[in-house]
C-alpha positions as CSV (number, residue, x, y, z in Angstrom):
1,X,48.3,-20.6,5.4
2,X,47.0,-19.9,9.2
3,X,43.9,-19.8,9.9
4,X,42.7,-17.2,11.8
5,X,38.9,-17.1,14.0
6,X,37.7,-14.3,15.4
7,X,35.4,-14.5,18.3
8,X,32.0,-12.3,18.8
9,X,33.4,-11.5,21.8
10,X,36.2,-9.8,20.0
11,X,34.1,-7.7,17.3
12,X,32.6,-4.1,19.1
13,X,30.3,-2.4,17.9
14,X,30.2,-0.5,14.4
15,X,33.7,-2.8,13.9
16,X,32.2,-4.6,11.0
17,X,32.5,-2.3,7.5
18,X,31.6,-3.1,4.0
19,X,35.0,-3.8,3.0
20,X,35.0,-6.5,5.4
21,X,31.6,-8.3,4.3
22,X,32.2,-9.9,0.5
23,X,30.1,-8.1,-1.7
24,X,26.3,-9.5,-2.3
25,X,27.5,-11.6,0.4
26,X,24.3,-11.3,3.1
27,X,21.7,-13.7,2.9
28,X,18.5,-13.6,4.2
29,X,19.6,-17.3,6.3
30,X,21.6,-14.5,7.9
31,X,18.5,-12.3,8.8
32,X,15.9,-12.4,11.0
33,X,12.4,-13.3,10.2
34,X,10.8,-10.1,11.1
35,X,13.5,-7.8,10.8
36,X,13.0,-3.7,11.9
37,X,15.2,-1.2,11.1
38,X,14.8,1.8,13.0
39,X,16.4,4.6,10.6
40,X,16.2,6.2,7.0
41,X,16.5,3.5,4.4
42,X,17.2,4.4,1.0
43,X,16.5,1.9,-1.9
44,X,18.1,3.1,-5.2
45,X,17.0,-0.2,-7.3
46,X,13.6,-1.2,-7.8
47,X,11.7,-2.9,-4.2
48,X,9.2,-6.0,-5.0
49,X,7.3,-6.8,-2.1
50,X,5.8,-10.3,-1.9
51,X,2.2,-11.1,0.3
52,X,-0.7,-10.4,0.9
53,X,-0.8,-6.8,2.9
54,X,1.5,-4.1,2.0
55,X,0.5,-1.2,5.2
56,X,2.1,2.1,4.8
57,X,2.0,4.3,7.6
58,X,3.3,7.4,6.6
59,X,2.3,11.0,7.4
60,X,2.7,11.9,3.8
61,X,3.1,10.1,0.6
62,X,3.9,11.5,-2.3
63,X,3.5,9.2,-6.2
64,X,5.0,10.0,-8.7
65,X,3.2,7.3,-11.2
66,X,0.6,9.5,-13.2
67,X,-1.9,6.6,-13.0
68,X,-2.8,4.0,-10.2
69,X,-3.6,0.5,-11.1
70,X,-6.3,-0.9,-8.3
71,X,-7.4,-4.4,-8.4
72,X,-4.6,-5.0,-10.5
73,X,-4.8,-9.2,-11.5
74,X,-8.6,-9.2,-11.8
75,X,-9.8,-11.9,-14.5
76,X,-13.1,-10.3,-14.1
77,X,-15.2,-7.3,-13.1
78,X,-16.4,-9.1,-9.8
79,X,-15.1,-6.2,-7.1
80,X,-16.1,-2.5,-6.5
81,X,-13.2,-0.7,-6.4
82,X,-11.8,2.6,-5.4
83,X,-10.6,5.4,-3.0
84,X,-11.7,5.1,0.8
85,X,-12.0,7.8,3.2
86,X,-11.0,7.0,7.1
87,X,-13.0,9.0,9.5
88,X,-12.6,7.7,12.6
89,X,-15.3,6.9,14.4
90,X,-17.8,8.9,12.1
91,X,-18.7,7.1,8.8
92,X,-16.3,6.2,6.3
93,X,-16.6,7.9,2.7
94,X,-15.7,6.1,-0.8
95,X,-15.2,7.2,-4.4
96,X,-16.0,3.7,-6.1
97,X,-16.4,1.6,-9.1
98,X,-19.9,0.1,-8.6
99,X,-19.6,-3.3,-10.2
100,X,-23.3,-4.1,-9.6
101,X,-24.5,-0.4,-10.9
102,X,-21.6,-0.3,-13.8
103,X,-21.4,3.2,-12.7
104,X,-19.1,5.6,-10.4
105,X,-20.9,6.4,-6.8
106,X,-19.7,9.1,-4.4
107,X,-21.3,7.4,-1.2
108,X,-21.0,6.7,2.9
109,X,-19.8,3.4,3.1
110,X,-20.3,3.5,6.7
111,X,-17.7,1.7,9.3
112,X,-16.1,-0.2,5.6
113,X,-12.6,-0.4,6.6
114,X,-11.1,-1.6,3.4
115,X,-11.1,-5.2,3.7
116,X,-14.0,-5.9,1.5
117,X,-13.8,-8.0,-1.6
118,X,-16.7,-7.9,-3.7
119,X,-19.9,-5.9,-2.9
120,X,-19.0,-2.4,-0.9
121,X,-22.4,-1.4,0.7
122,X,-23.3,2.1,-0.2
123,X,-25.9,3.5,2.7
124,X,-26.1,7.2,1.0
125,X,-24.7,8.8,-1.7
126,X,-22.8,11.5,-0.8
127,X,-22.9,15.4,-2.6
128,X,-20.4,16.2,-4.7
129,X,-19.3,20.3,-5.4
130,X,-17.5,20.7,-8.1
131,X,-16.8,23.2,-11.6
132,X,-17.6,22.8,-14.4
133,X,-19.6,19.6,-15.8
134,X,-19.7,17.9,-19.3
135,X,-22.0,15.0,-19.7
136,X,-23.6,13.0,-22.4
137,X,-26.5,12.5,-20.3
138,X,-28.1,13.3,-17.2
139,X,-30.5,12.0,-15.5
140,X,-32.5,13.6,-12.3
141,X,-33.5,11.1,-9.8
């Protein structure tokens, strides 16, 4: 049997189709290290992602999980956790676990970006408008 090679300088673009690349056949030897791909990319199976930083930049997002797990792998209680709120270059806003308090806290967290582990400093606590509320207790401070 002949062997036949084929030259880059003999494949054009958009020449190369799925029936010609063996299936399961790309490797990631065969990709570059920090790979961008500029269009819509559709993932029908389930996407792991492997590091330390995961950045979404998105104008909306939209989950359908009914519950979010944060500070998922903890062995311990040792980290306020919760929701931030970036305001620019006004003062940054939380919803957070208090792990020294053992209580929730509405407060300014001031220029807190996020990158915190442990102890989130809490200059004020912040009002908080709502309907109805049920409590077992409540204290006035």
């Amino acid at each position: 049997m002949a062997i036949t090679r084929i030259n880059t300088d003999q494949i054009t673009d958009l020449a190369v189709t799925t029936a010609k690349i063996a299936a399961k056949n790309i490797t990631s030897a065969k990709l570059e290290d920090n790979l961008s791909y500029g269009s819509n990319l559709t993932i029908t199976g389930n996407l792991t992602v492997q590091g330390t930083t995961t950045a979404v930049d998105s104008t909306n997002l939209t989950v359908e999980d009914p519950v979010l797990v944060l500070n998922s792998g903890a062995a311990s209680g040792t980290n306020d956790t919760g929701i931030l709120i970036e305001r620019g270059s006004d003062d940054n806003y939380a919803l957070i676990w208090d792990e020294s308090e053992d209580k929730f806290v509405f407060g300014n967290v001031g220029a807190e970006d996020g990158t915190t582990a442990g102890d989130i400093t809490i200059s004020n606590n912040a009002d908080v408008v709502m309907g109805n509320l049920s409590a077992a207790d409540i204290t006035m401070s």
